[in-house]
C-alpha positions in Angstrom: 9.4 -29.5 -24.3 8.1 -28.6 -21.0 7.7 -25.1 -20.1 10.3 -24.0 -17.1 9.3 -20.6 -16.4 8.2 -20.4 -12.9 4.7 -20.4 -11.9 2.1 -18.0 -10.1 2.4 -19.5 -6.8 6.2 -19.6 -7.4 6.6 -16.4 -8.4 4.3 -15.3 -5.7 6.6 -17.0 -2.9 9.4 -15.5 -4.2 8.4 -12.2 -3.9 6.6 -13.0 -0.4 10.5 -14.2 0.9 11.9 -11.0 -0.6 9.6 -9.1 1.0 9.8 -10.9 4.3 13.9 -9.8 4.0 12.6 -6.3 3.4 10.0 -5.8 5.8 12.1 -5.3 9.2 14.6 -2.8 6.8 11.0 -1.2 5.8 10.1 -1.1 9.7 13.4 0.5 10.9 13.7 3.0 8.5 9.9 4.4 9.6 10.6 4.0 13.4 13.8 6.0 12.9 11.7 8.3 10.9 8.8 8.7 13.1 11.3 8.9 16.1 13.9 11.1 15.2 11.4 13.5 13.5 9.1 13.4 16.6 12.2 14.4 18.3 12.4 17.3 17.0 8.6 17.8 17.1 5.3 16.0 16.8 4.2 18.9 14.5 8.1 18.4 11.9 7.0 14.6 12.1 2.9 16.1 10.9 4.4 18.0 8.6 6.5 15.2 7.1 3.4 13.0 6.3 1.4 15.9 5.2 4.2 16.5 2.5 3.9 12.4 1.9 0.3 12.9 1.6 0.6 15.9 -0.8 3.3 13.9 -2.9 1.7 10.6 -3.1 -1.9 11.5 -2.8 -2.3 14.2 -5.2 1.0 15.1 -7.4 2.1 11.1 -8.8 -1.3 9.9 -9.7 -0.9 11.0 -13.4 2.0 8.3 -12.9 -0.6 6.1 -11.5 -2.7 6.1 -14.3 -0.5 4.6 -16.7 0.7 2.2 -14.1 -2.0 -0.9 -15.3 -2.2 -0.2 -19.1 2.1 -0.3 -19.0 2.2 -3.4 -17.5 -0.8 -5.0 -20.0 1.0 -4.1 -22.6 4.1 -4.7 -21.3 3.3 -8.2 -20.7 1.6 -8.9 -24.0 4.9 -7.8 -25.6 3.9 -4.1 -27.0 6.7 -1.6 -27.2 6.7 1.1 -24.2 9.4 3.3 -24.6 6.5 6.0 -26.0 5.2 5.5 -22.4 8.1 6.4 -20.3 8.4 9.8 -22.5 4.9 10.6 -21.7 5.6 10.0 -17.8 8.5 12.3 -17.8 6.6 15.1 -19.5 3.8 14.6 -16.9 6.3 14.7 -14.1 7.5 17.8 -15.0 4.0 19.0 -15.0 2.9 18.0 -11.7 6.1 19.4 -10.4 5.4 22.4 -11.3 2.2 22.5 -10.4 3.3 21.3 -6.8 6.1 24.6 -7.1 3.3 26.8 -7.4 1.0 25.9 -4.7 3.4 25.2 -1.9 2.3 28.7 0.0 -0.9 27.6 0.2 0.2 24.4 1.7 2.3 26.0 4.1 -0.3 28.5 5.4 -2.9 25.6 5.3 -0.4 23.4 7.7 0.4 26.4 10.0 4.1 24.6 9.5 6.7 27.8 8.5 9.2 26.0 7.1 8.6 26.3 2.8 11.8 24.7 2.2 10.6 21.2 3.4 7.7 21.7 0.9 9.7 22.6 -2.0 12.3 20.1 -2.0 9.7 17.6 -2.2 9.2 18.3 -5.8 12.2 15.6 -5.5 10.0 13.0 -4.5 7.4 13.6 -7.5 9.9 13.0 -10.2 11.4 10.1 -8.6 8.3 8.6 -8.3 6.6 8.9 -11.7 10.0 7.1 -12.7 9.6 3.9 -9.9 6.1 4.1 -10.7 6.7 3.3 -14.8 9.4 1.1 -14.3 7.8 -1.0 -11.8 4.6 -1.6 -13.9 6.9 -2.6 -16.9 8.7 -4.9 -14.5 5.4 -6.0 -13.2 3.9 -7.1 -17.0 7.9 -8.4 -17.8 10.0 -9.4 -14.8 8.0 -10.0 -11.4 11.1 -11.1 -10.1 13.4 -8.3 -11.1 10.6 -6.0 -9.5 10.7 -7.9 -6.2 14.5 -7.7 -6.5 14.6 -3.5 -7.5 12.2 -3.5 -3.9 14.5 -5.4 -1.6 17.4 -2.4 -3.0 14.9 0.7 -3.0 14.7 -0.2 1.1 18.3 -1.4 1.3 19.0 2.4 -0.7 16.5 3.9 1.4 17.5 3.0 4.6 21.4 3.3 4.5 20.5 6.8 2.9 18.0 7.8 5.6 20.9 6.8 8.7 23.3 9.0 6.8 21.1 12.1 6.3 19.9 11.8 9.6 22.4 11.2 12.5 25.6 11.8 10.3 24.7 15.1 8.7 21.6 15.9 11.1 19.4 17.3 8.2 15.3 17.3 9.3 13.0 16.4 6.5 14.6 16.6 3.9 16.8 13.7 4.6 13.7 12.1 4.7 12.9 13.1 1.1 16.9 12.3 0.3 16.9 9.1 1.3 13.2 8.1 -0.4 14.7 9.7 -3.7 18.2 7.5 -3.6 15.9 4.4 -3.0 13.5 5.2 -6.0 16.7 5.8 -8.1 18.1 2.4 -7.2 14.6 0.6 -7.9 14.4 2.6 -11.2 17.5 1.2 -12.5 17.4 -2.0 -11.6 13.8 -2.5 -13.0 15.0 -1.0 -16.5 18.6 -2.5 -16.8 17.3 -6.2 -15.8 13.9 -6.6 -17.7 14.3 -7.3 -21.3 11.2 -5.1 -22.0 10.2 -3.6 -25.3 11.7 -0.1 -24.9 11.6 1.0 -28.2 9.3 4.2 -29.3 5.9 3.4 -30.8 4.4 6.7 -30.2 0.9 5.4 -31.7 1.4 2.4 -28.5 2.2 5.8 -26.2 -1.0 7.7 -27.2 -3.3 5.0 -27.5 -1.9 4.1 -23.7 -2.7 7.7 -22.7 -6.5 7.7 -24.1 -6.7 3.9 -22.3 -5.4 5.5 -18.7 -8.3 7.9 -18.8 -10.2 4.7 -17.7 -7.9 4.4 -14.8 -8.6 8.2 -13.8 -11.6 7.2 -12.0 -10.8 5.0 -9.4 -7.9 8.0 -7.9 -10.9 9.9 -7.3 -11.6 7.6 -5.0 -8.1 7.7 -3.5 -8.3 11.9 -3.6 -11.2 11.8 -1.8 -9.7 9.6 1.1 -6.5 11.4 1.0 -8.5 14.8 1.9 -9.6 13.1 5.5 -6.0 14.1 6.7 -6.6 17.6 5.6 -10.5 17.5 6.8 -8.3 16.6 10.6 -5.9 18.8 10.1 -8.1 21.9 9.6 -10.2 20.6 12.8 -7.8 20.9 14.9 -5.6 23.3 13.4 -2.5 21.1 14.1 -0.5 18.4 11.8 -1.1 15.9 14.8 -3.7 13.6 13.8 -2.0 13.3 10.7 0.8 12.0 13.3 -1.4 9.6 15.1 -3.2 7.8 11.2 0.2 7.8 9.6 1.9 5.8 12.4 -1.4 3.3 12.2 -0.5 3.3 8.5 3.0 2.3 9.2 2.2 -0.9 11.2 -0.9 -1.4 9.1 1.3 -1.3 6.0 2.6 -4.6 7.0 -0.6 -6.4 5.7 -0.2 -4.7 2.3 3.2 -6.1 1.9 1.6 -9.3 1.2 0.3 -8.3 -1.8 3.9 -9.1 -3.3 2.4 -12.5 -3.6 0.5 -11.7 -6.8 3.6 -9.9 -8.6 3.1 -12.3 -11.2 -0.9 -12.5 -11.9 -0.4 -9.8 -14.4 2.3 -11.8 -16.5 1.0 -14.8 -16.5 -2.5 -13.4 -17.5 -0.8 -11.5 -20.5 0.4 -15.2 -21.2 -3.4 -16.9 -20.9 -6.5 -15.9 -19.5 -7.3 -19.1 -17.5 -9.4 -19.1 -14.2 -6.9 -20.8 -12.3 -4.7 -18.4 -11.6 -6.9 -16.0 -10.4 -7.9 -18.9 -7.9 -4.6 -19.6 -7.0 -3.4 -16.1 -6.4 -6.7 -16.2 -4.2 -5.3 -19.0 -2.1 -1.6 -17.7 -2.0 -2.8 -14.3 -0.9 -5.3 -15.5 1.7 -2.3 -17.5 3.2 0.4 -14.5 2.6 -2.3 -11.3 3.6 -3.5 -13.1 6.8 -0.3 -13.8 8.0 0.7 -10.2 8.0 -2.6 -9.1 9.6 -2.1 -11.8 12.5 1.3 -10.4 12.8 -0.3 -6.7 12.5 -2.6 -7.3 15.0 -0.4 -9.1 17.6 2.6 -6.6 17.2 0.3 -3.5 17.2 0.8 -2.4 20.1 4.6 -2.5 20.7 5.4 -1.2 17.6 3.9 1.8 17.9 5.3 2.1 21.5 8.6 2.0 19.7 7.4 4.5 16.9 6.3 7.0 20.0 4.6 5.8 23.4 2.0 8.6 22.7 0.9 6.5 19.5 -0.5 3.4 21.3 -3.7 5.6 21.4 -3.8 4.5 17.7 -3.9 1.0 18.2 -8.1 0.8 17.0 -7.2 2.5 13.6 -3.9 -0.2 13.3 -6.6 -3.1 13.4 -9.1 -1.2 11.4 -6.5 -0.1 8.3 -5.3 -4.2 8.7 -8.5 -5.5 7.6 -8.7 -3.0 5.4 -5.4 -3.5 3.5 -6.5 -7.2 3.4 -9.9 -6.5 1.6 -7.7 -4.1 -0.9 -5.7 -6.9 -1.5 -8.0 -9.3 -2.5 -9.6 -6.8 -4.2 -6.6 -6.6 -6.4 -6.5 -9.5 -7.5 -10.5 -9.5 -8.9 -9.0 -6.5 -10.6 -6.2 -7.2 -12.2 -8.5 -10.2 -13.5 -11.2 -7.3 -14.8 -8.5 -5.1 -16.8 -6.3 -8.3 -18.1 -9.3 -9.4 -19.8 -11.0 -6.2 -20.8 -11.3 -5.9 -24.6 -11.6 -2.2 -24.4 -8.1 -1.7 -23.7 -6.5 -2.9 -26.3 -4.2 -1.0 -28.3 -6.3 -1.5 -31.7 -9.7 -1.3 -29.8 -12.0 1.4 -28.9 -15.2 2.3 -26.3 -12.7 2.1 -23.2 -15.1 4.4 -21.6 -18.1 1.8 -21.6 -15.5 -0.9 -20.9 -15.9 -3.2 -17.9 -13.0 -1.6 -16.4 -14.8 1.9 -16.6 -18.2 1.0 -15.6 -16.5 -0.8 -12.1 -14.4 2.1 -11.2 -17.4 4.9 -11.8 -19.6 2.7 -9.5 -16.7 2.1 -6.7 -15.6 5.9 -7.0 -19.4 6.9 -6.6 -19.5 4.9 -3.4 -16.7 6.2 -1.7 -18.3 9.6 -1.2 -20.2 6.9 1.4 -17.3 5.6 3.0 -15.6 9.3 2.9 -18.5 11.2 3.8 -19.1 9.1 7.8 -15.6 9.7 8.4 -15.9 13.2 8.1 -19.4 13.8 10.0 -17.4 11.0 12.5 -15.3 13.9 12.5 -16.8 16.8 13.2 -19.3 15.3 15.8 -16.5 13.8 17.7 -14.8 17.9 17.4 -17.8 19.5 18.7 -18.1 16.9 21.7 -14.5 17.2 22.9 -15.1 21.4 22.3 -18.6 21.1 24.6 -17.6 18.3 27.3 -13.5 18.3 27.3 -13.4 16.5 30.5 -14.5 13.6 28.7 -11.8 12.7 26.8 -8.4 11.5 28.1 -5.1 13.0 26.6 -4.5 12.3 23.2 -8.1 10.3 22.9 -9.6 13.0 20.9 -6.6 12.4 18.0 -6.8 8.8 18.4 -10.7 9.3 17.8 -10.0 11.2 14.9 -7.6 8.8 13.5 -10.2 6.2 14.2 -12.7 7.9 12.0 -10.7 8.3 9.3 -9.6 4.8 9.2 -13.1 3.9 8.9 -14.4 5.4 5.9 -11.1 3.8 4.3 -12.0 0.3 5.8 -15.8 0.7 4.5 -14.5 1.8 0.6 -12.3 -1.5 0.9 -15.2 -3.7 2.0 -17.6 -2.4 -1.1 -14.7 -2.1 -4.1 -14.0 -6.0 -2.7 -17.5 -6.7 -3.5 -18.0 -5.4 -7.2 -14.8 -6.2 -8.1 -15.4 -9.9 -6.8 -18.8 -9.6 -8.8 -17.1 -8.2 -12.2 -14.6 -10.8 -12.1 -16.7 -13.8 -11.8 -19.0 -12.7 -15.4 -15.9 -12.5 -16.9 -14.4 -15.8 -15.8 -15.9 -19.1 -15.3 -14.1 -18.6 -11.3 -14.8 -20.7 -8.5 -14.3 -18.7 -5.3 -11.9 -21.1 -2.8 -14.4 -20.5 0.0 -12.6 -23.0 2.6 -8.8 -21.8 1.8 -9.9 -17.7 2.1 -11.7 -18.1 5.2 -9.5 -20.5 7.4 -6.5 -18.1 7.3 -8.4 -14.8 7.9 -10.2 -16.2 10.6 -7.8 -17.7 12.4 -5.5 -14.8 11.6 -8.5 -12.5 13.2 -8.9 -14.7 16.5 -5.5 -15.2 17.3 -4.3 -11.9 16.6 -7.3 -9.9 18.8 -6.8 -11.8 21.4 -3.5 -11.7 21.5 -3.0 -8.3 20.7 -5.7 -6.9 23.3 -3.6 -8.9 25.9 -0.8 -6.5 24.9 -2.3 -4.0 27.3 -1.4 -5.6 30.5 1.9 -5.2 29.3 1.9 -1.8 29.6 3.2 -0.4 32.5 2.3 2.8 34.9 4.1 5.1 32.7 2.5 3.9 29.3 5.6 1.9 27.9 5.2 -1.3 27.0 8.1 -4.1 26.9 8.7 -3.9 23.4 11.4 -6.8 23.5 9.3 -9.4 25.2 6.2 -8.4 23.1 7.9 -8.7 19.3 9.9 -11.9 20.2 7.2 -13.8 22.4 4.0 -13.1 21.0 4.3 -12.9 17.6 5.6 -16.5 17.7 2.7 -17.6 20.1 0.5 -16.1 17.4 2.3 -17.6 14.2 2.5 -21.1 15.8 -1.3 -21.7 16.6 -1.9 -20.3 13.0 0.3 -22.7 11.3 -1.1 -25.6 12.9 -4.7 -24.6 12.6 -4.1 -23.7 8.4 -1.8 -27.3 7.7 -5.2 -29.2 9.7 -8.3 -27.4 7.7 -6.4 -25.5 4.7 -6.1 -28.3 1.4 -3.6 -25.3 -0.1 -1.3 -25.1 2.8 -1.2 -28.2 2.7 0.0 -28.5 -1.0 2.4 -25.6 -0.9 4.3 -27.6 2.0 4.3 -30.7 -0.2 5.5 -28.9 -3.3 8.4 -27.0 -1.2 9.4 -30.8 -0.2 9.5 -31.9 -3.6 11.2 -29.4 -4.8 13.9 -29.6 -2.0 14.4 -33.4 -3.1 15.0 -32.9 -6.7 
């Protein structure tokens, strides 16, 4: 009988066209974010991603680390209800941990409002929650997780426009609306996937000693989250952190396409075949460079609309880009390296000399590189602008800033591409799809520069650019160009075009 449950690349586009219908909702909730925030003050709308940064960058890894061994085991059909125990006690741990320090954050931020920082002990325990019920949807039920997605923004917006210009709160209708979404995606993900959720509590602790693997790569991640406080303390101001968050926003785009490998992790629980690392390869090459074209073309105008001030951050919008497309390929070399590590299995020992150990010790090392010319970046672009102010023009020193700490990201991305890449192909017998990587990037790269540089002459005297003509116009003279140039020299978008006919015929 022939097997009906939907493929990688089906999967893949699923969660692509799901996250297509989310993106704009993802978009409108940060622009009314950034804008009604910044409307208060630059500094409320600093503070706000300094608290994001605290949250996300520091207090929920814990969650993080169980986030790959869940969905391994969850996928090969091990009970996990011992691991969602586990999160919930180290939520409450982190929290109050988080509790306990927000003075210090406060006096570090030179923002006086501690209730902002405390409510956001909110956010933690939501998120250990999405962040264990997304990785057992992940190994289970891709599709319910691209689902629970599509509602935590749906959730998340609706909340956000309530909070904000029916009740007028500040930030912490900001943190409201984040925790409603979470609680919408948590549900969904557990009521919908028929997971194993029954208590093995030897499963639970042998998951725990595994995720000590998975510690080392977050230092990596700490260490890149510190170049907002590094910024911060130059200047004595939450600004910068202003200017690199709205880059993140629009950069964030290009990570969105990583919902095209939802399903690599299932289906490599199911078999360990080569193929499907080189088709998520293809699929994401197609998916990630479509996002970055329309990154780079849209760059501009959206962060006109976020605030005019941010255009200054357009450099660190097409350095993060790239940079989000090397993490994403990156992904999938390493989902491929811990699927197939033997070291992590729940009868097996000597995860600390695994494969997965040795390649996140090496890439953690390097990113004190990466990390490191960001902050001398820093501090020699600080003491310039405090010798020779004349030099810079308003706002360039932030935008600099910004700049340099974009870069040590994008140089971490470019080497943890590499070893994973090079891990990945001793364990499988993988043939890198040269020709169906490097027509979309390429072509994603040309036309989007170009295009997006040319967004400058629409800026007018005052600084604003038309945002209307911009988003409708030249994303589709972007998008067209690409599509032609990928269905003439791309085999696979070639095939996926075929395949969607077929199907439509049946």
């Amino acid at each position: 009988m022939p097997d009906r449950r939907p493929g990688i690349a089906r999967i893949g586009i699923f969660s692509v066209g799901l996250r297509l219908l989310g993106s704009p909702i993802s978009f409108i909730f940060s622009v009314l974010v950034a804008r009604y925030l910044s409307a208060i003050s630059i500094t409320t709308f600093g503070a706000w991603q300094f608290i994001f940064v605290l949250v996300t960058g520091y207090f929920t890894i814990p969650g993080d680390l169980f986030s790959n061994i869940t969905s391994r085991y969850t996928a090969e059909g091990k009970p996990v209800g011992g691991i969602l125990l586990f999160n919930l006690i180290s939520a409450s741990i982190s929290s109050f941990t988080y509790l306990a320090l927000v003075p210090y954050f406060v006096s570090i931020s030179n923002y006086r409002e501690p209730f902002f920082f405390y409510i956001g002990v909110l956010m933690i325990f939501m998120i250990y929650l999405y962040k264990a019920s997304s990785s057992i949807s992940t190994g289970r039920g891709p599709r319910v997780n691209a689902i629970s997605a599509l509602a935590f923004q749906l959730v998340r917006l609706s909340a956000g426009i309530y909070a904000m210009y029916l009740l007028r709160l500040s930030i912490e209708a900001v943190i409201l609306a984040y925790s409603l979404g979470y609680l919408a995606q948590i549900l969904i993900n557990l009521l919908f996937v028929k997971a194993n959720f029954s208590v093995d509590f030897k499963v639970a602790t042998t998951a725990v000693k595994k995720s000590i693997v998975f510690i080392i790569p977050y230092i990596q991640y700490i260490l890149e989250a510190t170049l907002v406080w590094v910024a911060i303390f130059l200047v004595r101001d939450t600004v910068p952190a202003s200017y690199f968050e709205s880059a993140v926003i629009v950069s964030n785009l290009v990570a969105w396409s990583t919902a095209s490998i939802g399903g690599l992790v299932n289906k490599l629980g199911e078999s360990k075949d080569p193929s499907l690392l080189e088709t998520s390869l293809k699929l994401f090459s197609l998916a990630g460079s479509l996002f970055l074209l329309v990154s780079l073309v849209d760059g501009l105008p959206l962060l006109s609309i976020l605030r005019p001030e941010y255009v200054a951050a357009y450099l660190s919008v097409i350095i993060l880009s790239v940079s989000n497309l090397m993490r994403g390929f990156f992904q999938v070399f390493y989902t491929g390296v811990f699927m197939s590590d033997e070291s992590l299995g729940v009868t097996s020992r000597g995860e600390l000399r695994g494969r997965v150990a040795r390649l996140a010790s090496t890439n953690s090392l390097f990113s004190l590189v990466g990390v490191t010319s960001s902050v001398l970046t820093m501090l020699f672009l600080n003491e310039i602008s405090n010798r020779f102010p004349p030099l810079f023009l308003p706002n360039m020193e932030i935008a600099l800033l910004s700049a340099s700490m974009s870069l040590g990201v994008a140089l971490n991305s470019m080497f943890i591409l590499y070893t994973s890449m090079r891990s990945a192909k001793e364990v499988y017998s993988l043939k890198i799809p040269v020709r169906e990587i490097i027509v979309p990037i390429v072509s994603a790269l040309v036309i989007g520069i170009v295009l997006g540089f040319s967004n400058f002459v629409s800026i007018n005297p005052r600084g604003f650019i038309n945002d209307v003509e911009v988003l409708s116009y030249r994303v589709l003279a972007g998008v067209v160009p690409f599509i032609v140039l990928n269905l003439s020299l791309n085999p696979y978008a070639r095939l996926l075009i075929k395949k969607a006919f077929q199907s439509l015929s049946l």
